[in-house]
C-alpha positions in Angstrom: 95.7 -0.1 41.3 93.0 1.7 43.0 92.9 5.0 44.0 94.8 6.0 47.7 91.4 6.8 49.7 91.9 6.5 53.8 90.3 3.8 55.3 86.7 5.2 56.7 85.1 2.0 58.4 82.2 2.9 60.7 81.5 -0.7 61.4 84.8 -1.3 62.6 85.4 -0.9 66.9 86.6 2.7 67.3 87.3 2.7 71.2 87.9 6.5 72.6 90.4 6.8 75.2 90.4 5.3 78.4 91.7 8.6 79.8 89.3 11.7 79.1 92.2 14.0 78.9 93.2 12.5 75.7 90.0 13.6 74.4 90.7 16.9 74.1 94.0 19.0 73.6 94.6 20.9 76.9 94.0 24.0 74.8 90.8 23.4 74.5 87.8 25.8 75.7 86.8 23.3 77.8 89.7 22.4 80.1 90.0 26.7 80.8 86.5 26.7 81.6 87.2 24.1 84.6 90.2 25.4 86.0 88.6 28.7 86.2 85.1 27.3 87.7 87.8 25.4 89.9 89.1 29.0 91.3 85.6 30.3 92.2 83.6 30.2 95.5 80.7 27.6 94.7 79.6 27.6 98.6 76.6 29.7 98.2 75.1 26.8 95.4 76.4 23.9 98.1 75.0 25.5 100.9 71.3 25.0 99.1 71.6 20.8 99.1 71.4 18.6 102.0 74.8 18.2 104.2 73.1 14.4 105.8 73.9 12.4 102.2 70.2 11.8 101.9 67.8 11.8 98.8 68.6 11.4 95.4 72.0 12.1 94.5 72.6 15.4 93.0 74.8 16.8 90.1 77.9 18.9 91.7 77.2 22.5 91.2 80.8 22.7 89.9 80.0 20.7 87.0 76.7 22.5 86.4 78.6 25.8 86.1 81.2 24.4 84.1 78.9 23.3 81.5 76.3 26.6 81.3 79.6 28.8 81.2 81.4 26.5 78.2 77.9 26.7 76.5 77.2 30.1 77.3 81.0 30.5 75.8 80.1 28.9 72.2 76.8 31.0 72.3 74.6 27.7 73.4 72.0 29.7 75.5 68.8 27.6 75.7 68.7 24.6 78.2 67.1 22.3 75.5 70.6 23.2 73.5 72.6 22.4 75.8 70.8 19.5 76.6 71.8 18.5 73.1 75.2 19.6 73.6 75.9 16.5 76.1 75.1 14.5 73.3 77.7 15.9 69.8 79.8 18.2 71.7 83.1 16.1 73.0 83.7 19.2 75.6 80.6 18.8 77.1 81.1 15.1 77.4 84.0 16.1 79.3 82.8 18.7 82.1 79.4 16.2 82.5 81.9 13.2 83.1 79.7 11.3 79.8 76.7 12.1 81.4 73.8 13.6 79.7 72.3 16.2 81.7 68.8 17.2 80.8 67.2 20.2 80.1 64.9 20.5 83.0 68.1 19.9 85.3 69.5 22.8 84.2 66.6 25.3 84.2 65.8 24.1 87.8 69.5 25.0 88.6 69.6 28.5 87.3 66.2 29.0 89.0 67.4 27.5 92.0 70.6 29.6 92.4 69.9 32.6 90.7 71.6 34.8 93.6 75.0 32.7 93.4 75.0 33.0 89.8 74.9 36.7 90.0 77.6 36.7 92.2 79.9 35.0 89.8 80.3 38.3 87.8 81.8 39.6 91.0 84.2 36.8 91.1 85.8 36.6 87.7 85.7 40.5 87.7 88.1 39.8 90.9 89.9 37.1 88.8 90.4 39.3 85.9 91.9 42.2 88.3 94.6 39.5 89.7 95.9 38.9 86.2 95.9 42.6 85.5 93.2 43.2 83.5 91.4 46.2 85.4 92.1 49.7 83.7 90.6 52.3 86.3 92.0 55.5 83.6 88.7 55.7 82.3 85.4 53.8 82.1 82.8 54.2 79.9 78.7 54.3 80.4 75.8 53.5 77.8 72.6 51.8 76.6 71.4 49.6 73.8 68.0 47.9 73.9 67.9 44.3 73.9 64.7 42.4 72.8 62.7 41.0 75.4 61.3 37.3 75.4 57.6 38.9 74.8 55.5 40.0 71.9 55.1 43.5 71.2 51.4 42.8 70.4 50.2 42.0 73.5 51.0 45.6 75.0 47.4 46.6 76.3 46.2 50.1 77.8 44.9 50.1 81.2 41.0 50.0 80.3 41.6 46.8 78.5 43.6 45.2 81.5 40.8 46.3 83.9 38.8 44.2 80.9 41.2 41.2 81.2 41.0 41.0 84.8 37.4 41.5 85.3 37.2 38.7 82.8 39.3 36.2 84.3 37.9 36.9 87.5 34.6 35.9 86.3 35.2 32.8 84.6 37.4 31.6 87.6 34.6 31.9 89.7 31.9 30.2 87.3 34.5 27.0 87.7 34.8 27.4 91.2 31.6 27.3 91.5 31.0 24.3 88.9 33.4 22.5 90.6 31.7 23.0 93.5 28.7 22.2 92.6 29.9 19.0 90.6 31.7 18.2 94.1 28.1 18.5 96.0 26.7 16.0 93.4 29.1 13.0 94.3 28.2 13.3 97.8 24.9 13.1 97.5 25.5 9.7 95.9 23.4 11.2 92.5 26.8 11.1 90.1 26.3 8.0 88.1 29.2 8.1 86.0 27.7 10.6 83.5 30.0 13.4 81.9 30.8 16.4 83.5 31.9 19.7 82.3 33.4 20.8 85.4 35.9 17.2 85.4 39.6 17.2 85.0 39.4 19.3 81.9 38.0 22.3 83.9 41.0 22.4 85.6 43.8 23.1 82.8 41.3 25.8 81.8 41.5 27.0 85.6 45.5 27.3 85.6 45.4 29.2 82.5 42.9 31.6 83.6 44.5 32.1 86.7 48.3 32.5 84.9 46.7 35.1 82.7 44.8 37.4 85.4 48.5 37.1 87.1 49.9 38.4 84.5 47.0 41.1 83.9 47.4 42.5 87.7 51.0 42.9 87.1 50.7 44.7 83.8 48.0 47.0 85.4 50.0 47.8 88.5 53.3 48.3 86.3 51.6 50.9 84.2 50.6 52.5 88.0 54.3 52.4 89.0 55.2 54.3 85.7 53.0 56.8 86.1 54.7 57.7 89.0 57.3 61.0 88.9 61.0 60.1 89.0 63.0 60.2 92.4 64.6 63.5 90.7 61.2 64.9 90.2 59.7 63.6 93.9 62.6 65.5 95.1 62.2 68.9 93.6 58.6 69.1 94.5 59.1 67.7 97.6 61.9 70.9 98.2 59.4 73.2 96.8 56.1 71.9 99.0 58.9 72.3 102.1 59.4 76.3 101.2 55.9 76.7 100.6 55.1 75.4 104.3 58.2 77.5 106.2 56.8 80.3 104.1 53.5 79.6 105.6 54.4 78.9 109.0 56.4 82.3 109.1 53.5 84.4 107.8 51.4 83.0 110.5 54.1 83.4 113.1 54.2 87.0 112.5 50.5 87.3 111.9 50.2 85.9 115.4 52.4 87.8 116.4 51.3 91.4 115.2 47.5 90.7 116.6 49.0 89.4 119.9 50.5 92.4 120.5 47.2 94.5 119.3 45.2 92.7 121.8 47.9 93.2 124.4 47.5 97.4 123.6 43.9 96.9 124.0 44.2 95.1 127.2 46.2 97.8 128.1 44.5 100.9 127.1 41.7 99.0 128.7 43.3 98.9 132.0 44.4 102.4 132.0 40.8 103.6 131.1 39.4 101.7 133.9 42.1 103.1 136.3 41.3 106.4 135.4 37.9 106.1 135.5 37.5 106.1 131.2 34.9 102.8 131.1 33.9 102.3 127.6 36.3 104.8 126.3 38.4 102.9 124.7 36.7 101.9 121.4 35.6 98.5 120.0 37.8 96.0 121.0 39.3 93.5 118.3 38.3 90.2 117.5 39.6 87.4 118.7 42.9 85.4 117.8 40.0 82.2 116.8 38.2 84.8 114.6 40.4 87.4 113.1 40.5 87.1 109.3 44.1 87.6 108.3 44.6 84.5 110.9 41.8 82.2 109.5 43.7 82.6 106.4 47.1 82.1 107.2 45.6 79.0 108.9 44.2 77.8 105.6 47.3 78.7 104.0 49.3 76.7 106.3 47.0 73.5 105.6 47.1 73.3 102.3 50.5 74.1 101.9 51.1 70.8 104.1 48.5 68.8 102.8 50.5 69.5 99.1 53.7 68.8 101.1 52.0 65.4 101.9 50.8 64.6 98.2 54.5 65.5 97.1 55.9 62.8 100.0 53.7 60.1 98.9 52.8 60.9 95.2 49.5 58.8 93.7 50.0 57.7 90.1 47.7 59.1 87.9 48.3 57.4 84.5 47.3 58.6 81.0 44.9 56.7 78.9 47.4 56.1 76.3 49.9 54.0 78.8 49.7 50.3 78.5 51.9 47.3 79.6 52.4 44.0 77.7 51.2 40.8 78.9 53.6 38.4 78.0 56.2 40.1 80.1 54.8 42.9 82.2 58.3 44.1 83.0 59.7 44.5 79.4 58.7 47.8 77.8 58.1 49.3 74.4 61.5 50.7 73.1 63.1 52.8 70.5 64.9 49.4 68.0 68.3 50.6 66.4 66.9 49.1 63.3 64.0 52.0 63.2 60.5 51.1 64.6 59.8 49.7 68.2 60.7 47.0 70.0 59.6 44.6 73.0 62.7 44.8 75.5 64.6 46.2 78.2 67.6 48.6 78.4 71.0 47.3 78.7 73.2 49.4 80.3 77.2 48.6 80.2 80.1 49.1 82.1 83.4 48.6 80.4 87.0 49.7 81.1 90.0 49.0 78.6 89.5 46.2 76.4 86.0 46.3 76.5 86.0 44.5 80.3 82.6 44.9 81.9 83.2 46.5 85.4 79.0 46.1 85.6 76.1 45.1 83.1 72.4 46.0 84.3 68.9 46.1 82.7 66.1 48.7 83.6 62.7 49.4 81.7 63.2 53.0 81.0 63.6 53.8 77.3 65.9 57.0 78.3 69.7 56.5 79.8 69.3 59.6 81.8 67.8 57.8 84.7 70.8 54.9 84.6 73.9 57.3 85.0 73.8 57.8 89.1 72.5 54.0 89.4 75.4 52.5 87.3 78.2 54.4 89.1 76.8 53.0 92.4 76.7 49.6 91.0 80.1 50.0 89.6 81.6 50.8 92.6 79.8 48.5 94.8 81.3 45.6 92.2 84.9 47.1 92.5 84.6 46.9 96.2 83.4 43.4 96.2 86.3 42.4 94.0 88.7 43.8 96.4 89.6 46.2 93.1 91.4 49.2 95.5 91.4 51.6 92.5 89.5 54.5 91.5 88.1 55.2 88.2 90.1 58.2 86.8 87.6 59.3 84.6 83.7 58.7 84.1 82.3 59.2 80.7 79.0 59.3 78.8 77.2 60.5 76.0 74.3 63.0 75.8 71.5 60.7 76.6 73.1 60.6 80.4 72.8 65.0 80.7 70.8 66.2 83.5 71.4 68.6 86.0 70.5 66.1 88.4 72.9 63.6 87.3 75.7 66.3 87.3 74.5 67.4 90.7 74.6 63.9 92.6 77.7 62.9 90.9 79.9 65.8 91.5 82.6 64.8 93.6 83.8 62.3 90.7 85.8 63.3 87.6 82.4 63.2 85.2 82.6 63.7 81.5 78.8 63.8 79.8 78.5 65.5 76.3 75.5 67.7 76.4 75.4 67.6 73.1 75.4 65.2 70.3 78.3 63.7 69.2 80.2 64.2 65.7 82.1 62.3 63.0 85.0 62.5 65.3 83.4 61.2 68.1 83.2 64.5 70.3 80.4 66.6 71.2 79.6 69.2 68.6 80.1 72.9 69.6 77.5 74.8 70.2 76.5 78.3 71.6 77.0 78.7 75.4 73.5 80.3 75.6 71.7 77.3 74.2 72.5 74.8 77.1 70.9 74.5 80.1 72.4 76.1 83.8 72.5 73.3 85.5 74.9 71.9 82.4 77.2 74.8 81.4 79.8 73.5 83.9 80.1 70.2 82.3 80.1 72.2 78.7 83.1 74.1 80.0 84.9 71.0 81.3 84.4 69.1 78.0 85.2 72.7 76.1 89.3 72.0 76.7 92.2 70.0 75.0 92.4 67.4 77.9 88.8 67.3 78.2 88.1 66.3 74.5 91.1 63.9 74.0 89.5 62.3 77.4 86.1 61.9 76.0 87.0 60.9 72.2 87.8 57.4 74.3 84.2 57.0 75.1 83.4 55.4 72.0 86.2 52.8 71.7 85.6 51.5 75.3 82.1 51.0 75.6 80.8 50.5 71.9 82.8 47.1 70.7 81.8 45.8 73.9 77.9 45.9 72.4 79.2 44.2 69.3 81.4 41.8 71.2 78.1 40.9 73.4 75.7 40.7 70.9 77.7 39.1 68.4 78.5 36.1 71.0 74.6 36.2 72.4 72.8 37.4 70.2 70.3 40.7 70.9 67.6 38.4 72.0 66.4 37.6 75.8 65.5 34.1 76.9 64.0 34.5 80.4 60.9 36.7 81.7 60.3 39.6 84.5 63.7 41.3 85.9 65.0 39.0 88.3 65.0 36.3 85.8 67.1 38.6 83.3 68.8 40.7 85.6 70.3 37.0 86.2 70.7 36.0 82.3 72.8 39.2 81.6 75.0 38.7 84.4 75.8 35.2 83.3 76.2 36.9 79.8 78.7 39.2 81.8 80.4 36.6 83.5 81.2 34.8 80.2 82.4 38.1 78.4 84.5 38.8 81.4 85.8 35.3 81.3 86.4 34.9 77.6 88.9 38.3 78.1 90.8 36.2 81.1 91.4 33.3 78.8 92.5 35.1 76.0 94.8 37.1 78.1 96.3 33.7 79.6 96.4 32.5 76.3 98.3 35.4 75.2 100.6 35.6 78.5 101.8 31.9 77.8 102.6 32.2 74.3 
């Protein structure tokens, strides 16, 4: 007897199922994913195709959804990937109806629709509060760099993007003009077929140029916007210029004043003296109010003060020689990596709640947190509005890279807990001397300095830091798109699929 193998035949007729739902169990990721697209408001991607049935026919934006969320969900991020997907992946097969969608489709989609897909954060944050996964008690604020789709190595200071563009400009216009020379030589009947430099291969040469000067202005004007001051920093001097000009403008009030009233004595005396018959008695008489020195100066004063008033307003960047801005992605930035060393990337700041649930998820250039704290509150409540989320967080917490006295000052009506200084082995700030922290922070240091205060902040940690490993481990720390609006959509879809990942499990859970 031979041995009891099962029976393998590929050249035998294996038939799938008629009926796609036997394909799949219904516990699969895939069947979750549609009833949850199947839940959402997908008018603002309908409202962008044609209502009169004409053109080529389009895939339904429900299906496209579908399929980048259950990708996005198995970490399938690139569109060539999930391209591939439609091919091997059964679940795929099933949200696409056994179509194969290609990549190109689905870059043009997310291009396309990049405001709807942002707005799908909003909505399964709204689903997730219906099923009772919002925890308002306390929510938890920090920042991790995330590796931008750009090279460090093409960072370049501002003398050698002045360089770059003075190049390209050049060599744009030496092919304009050849082409417009070669175009003068086929009228005048004298082309005779010979080879031309200035033919179709001039102009792949022309778009390159004319993406890399692109790309050069908008490095150059990025390091310009950096070197301007912070809004924090406009304001102060903008509050000091103000003093200096009401200081001014009272010193020259009472300047005015005080020689007004000399002159009016003078007048007087003047009068008298005449009356009596005194002429020329009454001394020199005083300069004019045009001409008196204490006035010309005061006047000065007074101009300068607003003239550095206006410069405060309106400040000009003035930036150092050693800034620079990378050319593969002017709005990525040089960063601090968690591994030691720098890295090409943006900031991702998060949100999260209980259970590591992302209340908002937002991206800025700045290397240092302290300028996200007042920004993501705003966001965070503009999000729990939009979800219909009636709650109020209970408690706002941060490390020490969020302390500023400018944070603490525009976010003091809201229960705020920021260390000011660094944490310890049991995930509370370190005590330190009183005398040692800044004015503007000893209130926070008192508030933190108590029993309900520190209990409170030790659940900063277990909020907001396994939702960074959760993320990254699903995604990755890497960045596929370019320039902010492209990411600022990428990481809400990478959001949207944490968010929605927590519903289903907690479905999952709730049905068991």
């Amino acid at each position: 007897m031979g041995r009891n193998f099962l029976l393998c035949d590929r050249e035998r007729d294996l038939e799938m199922p008629r009926d796609v739902r036997e394909w799949l169990p219904p516990e699969h990721l895939c069947w979750k994913v549609l009833d949850v697209v199947g839940e959402l408001d997908l008018s603002a991607f309908e409202s962008g195709y044609r209502t009169d049935g004409q053109g080529g026919a389009a895939y339904p934006p429900a299906n496209l959804v579908a399929l980048i969320l259950y990708c996005y969900s198995k970490g399938v991020r690139s569109t060539r990937r999930i391209e591939q997907s439609c091919w091997d992946d059964v679940g795929c097969r099933i949200i696409t109806a056994n179509r194969r969608v290609d990549h190109s489709t689905i870059a043009r989609f997310v291009g396309r629709h990049r405001a709807a897909l942002k707005s799908m954060f909003v909505q399964v944050l709204a689903l997730c509060d219906r099923h009772g996964l919002v925890d308002l008690s306390a929510v938890a604020v920090d920042g991790s760099p995330m590796d931008a789709n750009a090279s460090r190595d093409s960072n370049r200071r501002l003398h050698r993007l002045e360089a770059i563009i003075s190049q390209c400009e050049g060599e744009i216009d030496a092919l304009l003009e050849d082409a417009l020379e070669h175009a003068r030589t086929v009228e005048a009947d004298d082309f005779e077929g010979t080879e031309s430099g200035t033919g179709s291969d001039g102009w792949p040469r022309l778009s390159r140029l004319c993406d890399r000067l692109t790309r050069a202005r908008s490095a150059r004007d990025k390091v310009y916007d950096r070197a301007l001051p912070s809004p924090g920093e406009i304001r102060i001097k903008v509050e000091a210029a103000e003093r200096m000009v009401a200081r001014a403008k009272e010193r020259l009030a009472a300047e005015t004043a005080a020689h007004q009233e000399k002159l009016r004595k003078y007048e007087a005396r003047a009068a008298a003296d005449l009356t009596a018959g005194r002429r020329g008695a009454n001394g020199r008489p005083p300069v004019s109010m045009e001409h008196k020195t204490a006035l010309v100066r005061q006047r000065a004063r007074l101009v300068k003060a607003r003239a550095w008033l206006e410069r405060a307003r309106n400040p000009r960047p003035v930036p150092s020689p050693e800034s620079r801005a990378c050319l593969s992605d002017p709005d990525s930035r040089l960063m601090l990596s968690k591994r030691g060393g720098y890295l090409q990337g943006y900031n991702l700041q998060l949100a999260c709640a209980r259970n590591q649930l992302l209340l908002a998820i937002e991206i800025q250039d700045s290397p240092s947190d302290m300028t996200a704290l007042v920004p993501m509150v705003t966001q965070i409540q503009r999000n729990c509005i939009a979800a219909g989320i009636v709650n109020e967080v209970q408690a706002w917490l941060a490390d020490c890279g969020y302390a500023s006295a400018a944070n603490f000052e525009a976010l003091a009506g809201l229960p705020l807990l920021v260390a000011v200084a660094r944490e310890g082995s049991d995930s509370g700030p370190v005590p330190q001397d009183k005398s040692t922290i800044p004015a503007g922070q000893r209130e926070m240091a008192d508030r933190l300095d108590t029993p309900a205060g520190r209990t409170l902040y030790k659940r900063r940690g277990a909020l907001v830091e396994p939702g960074f490993a959760q993320l990254f481990q699903r995604f990755g720390r890497h960045l596929n798109y370019r320039s902010t609006d492209r990411v600022d959509t990428e990481i809400k879809l990478l959001g949207t699929v944490h968010n929605l990942n927590k519903l289903l499990n907690h479905t999952a859970e709730t049905r068991s």
